[in-house]
C-alpha positions in Angstrom: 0.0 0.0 0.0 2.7 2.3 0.6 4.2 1.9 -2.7 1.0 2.9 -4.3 0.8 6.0 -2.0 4.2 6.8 -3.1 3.6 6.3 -7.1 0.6 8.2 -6.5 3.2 11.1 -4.7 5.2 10.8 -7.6 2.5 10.8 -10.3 1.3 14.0 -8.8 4.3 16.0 -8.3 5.4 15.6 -11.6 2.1 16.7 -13.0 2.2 19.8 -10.9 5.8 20.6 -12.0 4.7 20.2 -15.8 1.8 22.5 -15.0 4.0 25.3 -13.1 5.8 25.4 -16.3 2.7 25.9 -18.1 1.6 28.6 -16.1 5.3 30.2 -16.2 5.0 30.6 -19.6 1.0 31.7 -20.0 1.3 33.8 -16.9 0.7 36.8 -15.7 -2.6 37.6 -16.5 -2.5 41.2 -18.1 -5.0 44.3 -18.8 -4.6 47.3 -20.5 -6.8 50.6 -21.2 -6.6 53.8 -22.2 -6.9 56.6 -19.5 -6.5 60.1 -21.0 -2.6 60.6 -22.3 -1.6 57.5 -20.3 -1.8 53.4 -21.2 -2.6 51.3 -17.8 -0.9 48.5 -17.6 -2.4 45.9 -14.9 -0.7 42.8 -13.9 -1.5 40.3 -11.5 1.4 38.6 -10.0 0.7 37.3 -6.9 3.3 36.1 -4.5 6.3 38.4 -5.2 8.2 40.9 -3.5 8.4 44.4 -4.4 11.8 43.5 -4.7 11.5 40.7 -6.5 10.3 42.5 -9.8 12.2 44.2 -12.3 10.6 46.4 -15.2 12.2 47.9 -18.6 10.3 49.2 -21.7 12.5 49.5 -24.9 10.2 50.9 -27.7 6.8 49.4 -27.8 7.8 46.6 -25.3 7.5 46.4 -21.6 9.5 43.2 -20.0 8.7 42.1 -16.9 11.0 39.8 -14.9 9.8 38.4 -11.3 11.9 35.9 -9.5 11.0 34.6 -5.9 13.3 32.1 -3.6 12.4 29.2 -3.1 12.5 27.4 0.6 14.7 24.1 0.8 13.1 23.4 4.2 9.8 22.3 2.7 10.7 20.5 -0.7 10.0 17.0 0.7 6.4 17.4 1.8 5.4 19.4 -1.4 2.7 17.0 -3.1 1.4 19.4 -5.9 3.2 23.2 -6.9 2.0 25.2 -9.5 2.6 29.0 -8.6 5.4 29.9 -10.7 8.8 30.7 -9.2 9.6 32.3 -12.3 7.8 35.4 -14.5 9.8 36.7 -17.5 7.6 38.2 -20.0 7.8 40.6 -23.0 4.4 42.4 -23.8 4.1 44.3 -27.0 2.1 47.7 -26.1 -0.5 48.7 -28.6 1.0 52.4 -28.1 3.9 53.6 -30.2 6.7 55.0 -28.2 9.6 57.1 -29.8 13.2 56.0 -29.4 14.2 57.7 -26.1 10.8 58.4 -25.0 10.3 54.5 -22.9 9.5 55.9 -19.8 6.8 55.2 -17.3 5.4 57.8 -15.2 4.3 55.3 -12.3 4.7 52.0 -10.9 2.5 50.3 -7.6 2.8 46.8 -6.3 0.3 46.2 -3.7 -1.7 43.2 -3.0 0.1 41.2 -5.7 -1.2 43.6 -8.7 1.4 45.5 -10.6 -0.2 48.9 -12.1 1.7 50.4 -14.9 1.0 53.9 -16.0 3.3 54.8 -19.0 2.2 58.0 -20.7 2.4 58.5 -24.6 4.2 61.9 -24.9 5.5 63.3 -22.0 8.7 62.1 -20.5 8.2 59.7 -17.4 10.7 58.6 -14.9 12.7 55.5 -14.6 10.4 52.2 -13.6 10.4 52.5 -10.1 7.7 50.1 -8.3 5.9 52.2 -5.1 
């Protein structure tokens, strides 16, 4: 009985290793609207630091990179983990932004939603997250 237990463990963890991948790659979940001279970026990236998450836009393309540590203490008892470890994702704005001009006026992390407010003529800041 214990061996079934333990191919059944097995069987499980690898599916939810295959699956974290999946979601690495689909994931994060991202809106975007129009709010006067500005585009809103909204990203939901739950269980990341501030820290954790670095921004850059180079012409029409925002990158987001998100990496979080992972505790050795629990790695035996995990049955099933999905939540990515891992974000890296390009996203092509539907804005066009001038050479130079790939600034964002504001960044907020709070409650595991990133809100990007990048304007379209005026020059912004660096990518800062508040």
């Amino acid at each position: 009985m214990d061996l079934i237990k333990h191919m059944a463990k097995e069987v499980i963890r690898e599916i939810g290793n295959k699956s974290r991948g999946f979601f690495e790659f689909v994931l994060p979940p991202i809106d975007m609207h129009l709010e006067e001279n500005n585009l809103i970026v909204t990203i939901d990236i739950p269980g990341f630091k501030k820290e954790d998450i670095k921004l850059s836009i180079h012409r029409n393309v925002l990158s987001i990179y998100a990496e979080k540590k992972e505790k050795d203490d629990v790695k035996d008892d995990i049955i099933c983990k999905q939540r990515p470890n891992v974000i890296d994702k390009k996203i092509r704005l539907p804005i066009r932004i001038k050479k130079g001009e790939e600034k964002v006026d504001s960044a907020k992390y709070a409650d595991g939603v990133l809100i990007i407010k990048i304007p379209f003529n005026n020059r912004g800041k660096k990518i800062s997250i508040d």
